[in-house]
C-alpha positions in Angstrom: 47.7 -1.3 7.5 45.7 -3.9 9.9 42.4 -4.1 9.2 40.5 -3.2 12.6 36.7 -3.4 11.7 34.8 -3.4 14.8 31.8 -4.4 12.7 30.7 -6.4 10.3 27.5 -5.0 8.1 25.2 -7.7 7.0 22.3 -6.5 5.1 18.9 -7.8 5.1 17.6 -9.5 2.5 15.2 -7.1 1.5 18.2 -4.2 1.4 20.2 -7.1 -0.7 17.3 -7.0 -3.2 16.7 -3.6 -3.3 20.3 -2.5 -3.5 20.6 -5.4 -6.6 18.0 -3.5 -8.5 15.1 -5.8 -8.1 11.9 -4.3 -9.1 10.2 -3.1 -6.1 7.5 -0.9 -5.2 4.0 -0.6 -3.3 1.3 -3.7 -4.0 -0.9 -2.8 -6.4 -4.2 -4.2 -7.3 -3.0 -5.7 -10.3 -0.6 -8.1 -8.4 -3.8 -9.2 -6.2 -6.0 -10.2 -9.4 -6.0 -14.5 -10.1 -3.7 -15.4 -12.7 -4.7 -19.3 -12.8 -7.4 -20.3 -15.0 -9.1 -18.5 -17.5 -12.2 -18.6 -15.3 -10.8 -17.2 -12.5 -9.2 -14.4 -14.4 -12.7 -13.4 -15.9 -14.4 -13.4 -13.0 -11.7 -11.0 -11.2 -12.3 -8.8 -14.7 -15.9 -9.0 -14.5 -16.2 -7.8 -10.6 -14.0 -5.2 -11.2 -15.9 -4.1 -14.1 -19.6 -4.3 -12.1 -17.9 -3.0 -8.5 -16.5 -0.2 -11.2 -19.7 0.9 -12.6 -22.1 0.1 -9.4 -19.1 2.2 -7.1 -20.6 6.1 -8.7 -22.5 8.2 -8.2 -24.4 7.9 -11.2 -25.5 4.7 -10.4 -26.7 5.6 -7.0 -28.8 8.1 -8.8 -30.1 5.6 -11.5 -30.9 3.3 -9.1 -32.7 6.5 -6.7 -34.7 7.0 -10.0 -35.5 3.3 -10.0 -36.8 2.9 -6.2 -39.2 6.0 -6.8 -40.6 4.1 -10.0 -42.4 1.8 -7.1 -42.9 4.5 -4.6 -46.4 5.5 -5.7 -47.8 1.7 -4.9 -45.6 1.7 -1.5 -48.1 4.8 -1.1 -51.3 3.7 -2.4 -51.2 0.5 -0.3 -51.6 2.9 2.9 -49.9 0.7 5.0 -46.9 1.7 7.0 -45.3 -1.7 6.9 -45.6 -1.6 2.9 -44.0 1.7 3.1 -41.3 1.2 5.6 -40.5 -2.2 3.8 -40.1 0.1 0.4 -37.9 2.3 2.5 -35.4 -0.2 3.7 -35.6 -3.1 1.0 -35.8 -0.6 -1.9 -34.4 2.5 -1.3 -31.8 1.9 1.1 -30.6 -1.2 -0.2 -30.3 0.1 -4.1 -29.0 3.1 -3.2 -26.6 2.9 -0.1 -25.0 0.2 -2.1 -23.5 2.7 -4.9 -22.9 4.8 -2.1 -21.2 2.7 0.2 -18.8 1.4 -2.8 -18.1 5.4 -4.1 -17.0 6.0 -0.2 -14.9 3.0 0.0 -13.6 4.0 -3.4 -12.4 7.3 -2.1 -11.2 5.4 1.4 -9.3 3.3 -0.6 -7.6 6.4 -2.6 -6.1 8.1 0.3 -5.3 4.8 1.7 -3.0 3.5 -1.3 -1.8 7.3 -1.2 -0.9 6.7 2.6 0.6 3.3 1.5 2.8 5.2 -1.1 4.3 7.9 0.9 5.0 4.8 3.5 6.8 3.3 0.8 8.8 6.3 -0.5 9.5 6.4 3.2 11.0 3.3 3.9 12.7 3.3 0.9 14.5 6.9 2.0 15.0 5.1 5.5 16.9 2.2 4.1 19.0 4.6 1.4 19.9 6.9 4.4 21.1 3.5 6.7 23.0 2.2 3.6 24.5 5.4 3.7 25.3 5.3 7.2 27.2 2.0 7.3 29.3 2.8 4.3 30.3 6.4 6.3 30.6 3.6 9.5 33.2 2.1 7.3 35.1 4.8 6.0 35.5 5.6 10.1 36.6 2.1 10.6 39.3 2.6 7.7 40.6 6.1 9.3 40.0 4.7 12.7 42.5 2.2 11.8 45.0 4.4 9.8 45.2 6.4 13.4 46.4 2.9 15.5 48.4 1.8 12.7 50.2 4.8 12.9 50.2 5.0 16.8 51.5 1.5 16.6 54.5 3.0 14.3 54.9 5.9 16.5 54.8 3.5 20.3 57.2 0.7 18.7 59.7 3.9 17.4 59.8 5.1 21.1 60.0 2.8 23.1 63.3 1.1 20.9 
C-alpha cells in the first residue's frame, strides 16, 4: 500500500509538551512569589500576610472603630476644614483601604475562576484537535487503501 498522506501534522510545542505529560495548569500565585534571596522571599511572605489581614472586613471595621476614636476633637474644633480633613485623611483613607483590598479580593476570585474555566477550555480545545488529526489520518490511511486498490483494479483492465 503507497502511502498517500496529503498532510503532514506538526504539533506545536505547547501540544508536544502537553501531550508528553509535562505538568501544566493555570499560573498560580505561588509561581509569581520571589524565590532568590532570603530577603526577597520574606518580604513576598510578609505582604501577603499584611495585604491578607488589612484585605477583611474586619479590619475595615477595626480601623472604622479607630477613626471615630478622634471624631469627637474633629467636632469640638468647630471648624469645617478640621472636620472634612478627619473625613478624607481619617476615615476614608483607613477604611476604604480594607475595603478596596476585600473587593479586589473577591475581583480576583472570579477572575482566577474565569482564568480556570479558560484553561479547562483550551485544554478540551487542544484534546478535541489532537483528536481530529489522528481521525485526519486514519482518512488518509483508508483514503489510500481506496487508490491502491483502484490502481489494482485500472492496471487489471486495461491489460
Amino acid at each position: 500500500m503507497t502511502d498517500h498522506t496529503i498532510y503532514d501534522y506538526v504539533p506545536h510545542e505547547r501540544t508536544k509538551k502537553k501531550l508528553a505529560g509535562s505538568p501544566t495548569g493555570p499560573v498560580t500565585v505561588a509561581q509569581q512569589l520571589p524565590s532568590g534571596t532570603a530577603a526577597a522571599r520574606f518580604n513576598a511572605w510578609l505582604a501577603v500576610k499584611v495585604t491578607t489581614g488589612v484585605g477583611t472586613m474586619w479590619c475595615a471595621y477595626a480601623f472604622a472603630a479607630l477613626a471615630f476614636v478622634s471624631l469627637p476633637a474633629a467636632i469640638n474644633a468647630h471648624s469645617p476644614v478640621v472636620l472634612v480633613s478627619w473625613i478624607s485623611q481619617t476615615f476614608l483613607q483607613l477604611v476604604l483601604l480594607s475595603v478596596i483590598i476585600v473587593g479586589q479580593n473577591v475581583l480576583a476570585a472570579a477572575a482566577d475562576k474565569r482564568s480556570e474555566a479558560t484553561y479547562n477550555d483550551a485544554d478540551a480545545v487542544l484534546h478535541e484537535a489532537v483528536k481530529l488529526q489522528e481521525h485526519l489520518l486514519a482518512q488518509d490511511h483508508v483514503l489510500s487503501a481506496l487508490t491502491d486498490g483502484l490502481a489494482t483494479i485500472e492496471g487489471r483492465s486495461g491489460s
